[in-house]
TISE-348761 format. One record per residue (C-alpha): residue in one letter; x, y, z. Coordinates in nm, 2 decimals. Layout:
<atoms>
A_X_Y_Z
...
</atoms>
This chain:
<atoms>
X_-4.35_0.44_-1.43
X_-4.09_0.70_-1.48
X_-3.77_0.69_-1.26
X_-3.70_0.98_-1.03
X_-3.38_1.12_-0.84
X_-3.39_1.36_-0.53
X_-3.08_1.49_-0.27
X_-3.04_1.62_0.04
X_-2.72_1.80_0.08
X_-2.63_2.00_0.37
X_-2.28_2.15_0.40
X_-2.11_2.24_0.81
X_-1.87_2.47_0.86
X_-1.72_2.22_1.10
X_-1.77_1.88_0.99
X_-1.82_1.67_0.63
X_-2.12_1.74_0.43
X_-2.40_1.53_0.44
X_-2.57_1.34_0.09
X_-2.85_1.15_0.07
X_-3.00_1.08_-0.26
X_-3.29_0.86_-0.35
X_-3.37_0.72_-0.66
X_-3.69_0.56_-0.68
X_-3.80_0.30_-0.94
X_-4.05_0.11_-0.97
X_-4.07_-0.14_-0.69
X_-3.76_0.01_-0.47
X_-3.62_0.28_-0.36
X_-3.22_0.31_-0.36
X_-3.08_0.57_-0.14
X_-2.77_0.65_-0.12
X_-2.58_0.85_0.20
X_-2.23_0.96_0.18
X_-2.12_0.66_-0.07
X_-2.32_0.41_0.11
X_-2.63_0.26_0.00
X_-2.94_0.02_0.00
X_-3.21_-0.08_-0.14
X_-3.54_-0.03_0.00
X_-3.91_-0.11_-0.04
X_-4.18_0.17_-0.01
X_-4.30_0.02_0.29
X_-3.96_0.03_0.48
X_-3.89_0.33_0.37
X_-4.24_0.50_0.50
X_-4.20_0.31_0.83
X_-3.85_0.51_0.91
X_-3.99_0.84_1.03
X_-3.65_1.04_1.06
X_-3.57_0.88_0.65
X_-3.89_0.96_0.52
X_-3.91_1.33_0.60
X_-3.58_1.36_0.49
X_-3.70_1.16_0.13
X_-4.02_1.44_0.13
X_-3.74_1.75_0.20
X_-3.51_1.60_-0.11
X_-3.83_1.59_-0.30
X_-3.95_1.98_-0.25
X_-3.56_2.06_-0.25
X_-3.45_1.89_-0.62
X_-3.51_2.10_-0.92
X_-3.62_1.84_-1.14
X_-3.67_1.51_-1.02
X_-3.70_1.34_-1.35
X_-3.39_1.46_-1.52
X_-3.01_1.39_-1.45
X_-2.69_1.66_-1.57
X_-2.37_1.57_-1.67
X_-2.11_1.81_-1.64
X_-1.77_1.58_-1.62
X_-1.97_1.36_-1.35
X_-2.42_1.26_-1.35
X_-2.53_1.50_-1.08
X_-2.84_1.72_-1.00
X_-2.96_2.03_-0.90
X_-3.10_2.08_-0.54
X_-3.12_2.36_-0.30
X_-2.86_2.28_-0.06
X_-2.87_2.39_0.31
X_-2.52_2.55_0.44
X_-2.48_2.56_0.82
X_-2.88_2.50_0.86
X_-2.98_2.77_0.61
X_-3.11_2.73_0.29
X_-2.99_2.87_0.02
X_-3.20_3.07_-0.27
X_-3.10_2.92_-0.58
X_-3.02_2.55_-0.74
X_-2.70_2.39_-0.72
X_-2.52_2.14_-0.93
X_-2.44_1.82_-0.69
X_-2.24_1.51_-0.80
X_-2.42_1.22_-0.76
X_-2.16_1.06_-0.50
X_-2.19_0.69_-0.56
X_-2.28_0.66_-0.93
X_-2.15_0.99_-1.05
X_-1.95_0.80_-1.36
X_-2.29_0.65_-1.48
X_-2.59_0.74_-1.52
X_-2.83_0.57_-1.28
X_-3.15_0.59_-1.49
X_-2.97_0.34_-1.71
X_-2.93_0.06_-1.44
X_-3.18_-0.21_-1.41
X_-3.43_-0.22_-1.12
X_-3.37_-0.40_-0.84
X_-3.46_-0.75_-0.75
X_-3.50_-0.74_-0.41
X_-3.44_-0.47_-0.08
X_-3.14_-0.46_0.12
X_-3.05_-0.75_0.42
X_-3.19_-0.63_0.74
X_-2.82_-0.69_0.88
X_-2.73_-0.44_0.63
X_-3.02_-0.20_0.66
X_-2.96_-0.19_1.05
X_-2.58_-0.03_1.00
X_-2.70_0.20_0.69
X_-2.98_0.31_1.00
X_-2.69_0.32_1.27
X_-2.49_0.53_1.08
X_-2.74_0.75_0.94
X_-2.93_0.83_1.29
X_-2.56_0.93_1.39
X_-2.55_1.21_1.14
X_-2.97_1.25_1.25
X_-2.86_1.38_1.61
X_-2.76_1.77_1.47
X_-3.09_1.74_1.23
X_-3.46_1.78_1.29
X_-3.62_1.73_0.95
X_-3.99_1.87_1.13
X_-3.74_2.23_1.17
X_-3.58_2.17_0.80
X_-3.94_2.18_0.68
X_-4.09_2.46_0.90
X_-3.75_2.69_0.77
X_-3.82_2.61_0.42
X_-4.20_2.70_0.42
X_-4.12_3.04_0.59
X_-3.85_3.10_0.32
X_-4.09_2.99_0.05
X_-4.40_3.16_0.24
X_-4.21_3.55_0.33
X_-4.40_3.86_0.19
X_-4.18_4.08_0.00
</atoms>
């Protein structure tokens, strides 16, 4: 099965930007927010609503998901939403945790994340989760996709 990489970057005027890549291989999923990371099955990943949406945005956001750049630092290119709009064309993002190696190299995984571990990942990212709505993320991106010239 071929490895694949998506992000989720959204840039405030007011506060740090928000990064969350996944990479999925072939049993696990590794996601990555703001330099922290875990490892997750399929199954935990699906049963987080708020993560999962965000997972399906990165995946209709990425360019490519089955190719990584390297331009000084592994990174790839995503539509990128600055202060909740969405911009028109694909930017190059650093891959924030990995961006000195390339992540398709690593081996797989041999087991998810501790719960313990999982649970402050979850605590931090519902924090960021509180100025986000992925169901609104998704409903702007369709309309930008979806307008008539």
């Amino acid at each position: 099965m071929t490895r694949t990489i998506s992000c989720f970057y959204m840039s405030f005027e007011n506060k740090n930007s928000l990064n969350i890549i996944f990479i999925k291989f072939e049993n696990y999923i590794k996601v990555i927010f703001n330099c922290r990371s875990v490892i997750l099955t399929s199954q935990q990943l699906i049963s987080n609503y708020e993560l999962f949406q965000i997972y399906l945005l990165s995946l209709v956001l990425t360019e490519d998901t089955t190719k990584i750049y390297y331009y000084y630092n592994y990174g790839i290119y995503t539509r990128i939403w600055e202060n909740f709009n969405l911009t028109p064309s694909y930017k190059f993002i650093n891959l924030e945790k990995t961006k000195n190696k390339n992540p398709f190299n690593s081996e797989e995984p041999k087991r998810p994340t501790s719960s313990k571990k999982i649970n402050k990942f979850m605590w931090i990212f519902n924090k960021w989760l509180v100025d986000i709505n992925p169901v609104n993320l998704f409903h702007e991106y369709y309309s930008n996709e979806l307008k008539f010239e």
